[in-house]
C-alpha positions in Angstrom: 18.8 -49.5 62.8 23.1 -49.2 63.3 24.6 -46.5 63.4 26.6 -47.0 60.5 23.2 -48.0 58.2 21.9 -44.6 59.2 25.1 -42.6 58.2 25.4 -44.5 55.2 21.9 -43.2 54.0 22.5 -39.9 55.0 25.7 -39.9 53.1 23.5 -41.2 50.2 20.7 -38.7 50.5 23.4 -35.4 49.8 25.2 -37.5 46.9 21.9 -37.6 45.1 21.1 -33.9 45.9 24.6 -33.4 44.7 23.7 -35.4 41.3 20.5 -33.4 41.0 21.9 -30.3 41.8 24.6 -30.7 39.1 21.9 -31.8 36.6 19.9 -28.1 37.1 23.1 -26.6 36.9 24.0 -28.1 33.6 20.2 -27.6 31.8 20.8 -24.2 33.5 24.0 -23.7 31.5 21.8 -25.0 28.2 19.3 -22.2 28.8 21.3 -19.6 29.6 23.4 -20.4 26.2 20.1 -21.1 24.3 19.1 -17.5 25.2 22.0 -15.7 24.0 22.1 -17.4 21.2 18.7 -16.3 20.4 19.1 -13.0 21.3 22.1 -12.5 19.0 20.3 -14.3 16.4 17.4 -11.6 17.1 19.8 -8.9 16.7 21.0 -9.9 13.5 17.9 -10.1 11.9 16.8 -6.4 13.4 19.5 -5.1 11.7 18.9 -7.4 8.2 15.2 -5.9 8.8 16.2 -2.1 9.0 19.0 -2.7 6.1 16.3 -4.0 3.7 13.6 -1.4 4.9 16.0 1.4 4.2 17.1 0.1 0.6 13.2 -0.6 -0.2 12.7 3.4 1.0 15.3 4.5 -1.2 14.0 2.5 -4.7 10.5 3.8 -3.7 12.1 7.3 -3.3 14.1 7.0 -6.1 11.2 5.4 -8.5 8.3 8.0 -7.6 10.8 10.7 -8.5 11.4 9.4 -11.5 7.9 8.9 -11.9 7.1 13.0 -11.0 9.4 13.9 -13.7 8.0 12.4 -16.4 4.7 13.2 -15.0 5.6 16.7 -14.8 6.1 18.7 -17.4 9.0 21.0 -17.4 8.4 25.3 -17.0 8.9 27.0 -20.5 12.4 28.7 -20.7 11.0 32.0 -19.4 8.0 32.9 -17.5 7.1 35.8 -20.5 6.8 33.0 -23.0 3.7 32.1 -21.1 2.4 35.4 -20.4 2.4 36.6 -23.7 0.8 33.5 -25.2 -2.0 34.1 -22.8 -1.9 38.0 -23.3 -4.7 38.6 -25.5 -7.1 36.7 -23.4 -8.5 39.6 -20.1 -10.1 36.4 -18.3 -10.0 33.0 -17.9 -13.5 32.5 -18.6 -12.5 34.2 -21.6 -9.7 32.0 -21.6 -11.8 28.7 -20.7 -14.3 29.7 -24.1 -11.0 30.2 -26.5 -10.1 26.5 -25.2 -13.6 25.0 -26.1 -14.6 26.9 -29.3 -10.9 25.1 -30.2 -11.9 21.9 -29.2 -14.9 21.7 -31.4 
């Protein structure tokens, strides 16, 4: 082999390492920009999930108080209006028979 056969190979040999090196590089670059996107797109879609879960808190919130007071029935004006009612009964199982014999 001449001399200048083998530098002309070995000049060959770093212009392909060069070429592949630039390749890795580049799909690098891809990657690295595929990532970010991703991670931004994840991001955005955290916060889309909280947003919703905290509006779907509130409704439920807002609905199952809504729900309590019409479930609820409201206190009487004053607390004597149900003590006297109730006055003339000295028990509740006295109480508890008035409400029965009433019922039949």
């Amino acid at each position: 082999m001449s001399v200048t056969a083998a530098t002309a190979s070995t000049d060959a040999v770093p212009a392909q390492v060069s070429e592949v090196l630039e390749e890795f590089n580049a799909r690098f670059d891809i990657i690295a920009d595929e990532l970010a996107s991703m991670k931004d797109m994840m991001l955005k879609l955290q916060s889309f999930t909280m947003e919703v879960n905290k509006t779907l808190m509130e409704e439920r919130v807002r609905v199952l108080s809504s729900m309590t007071d019409m479930a609820m029935p409201r206190p009487p004006a004053s607390a004597s209006e149900d003590t006297t009612q109730f006055a003339e009964f000295a028990s509740a199982s006295e109480l508890e028979s008035s409400l029965y014999a009433s019922s039949n």
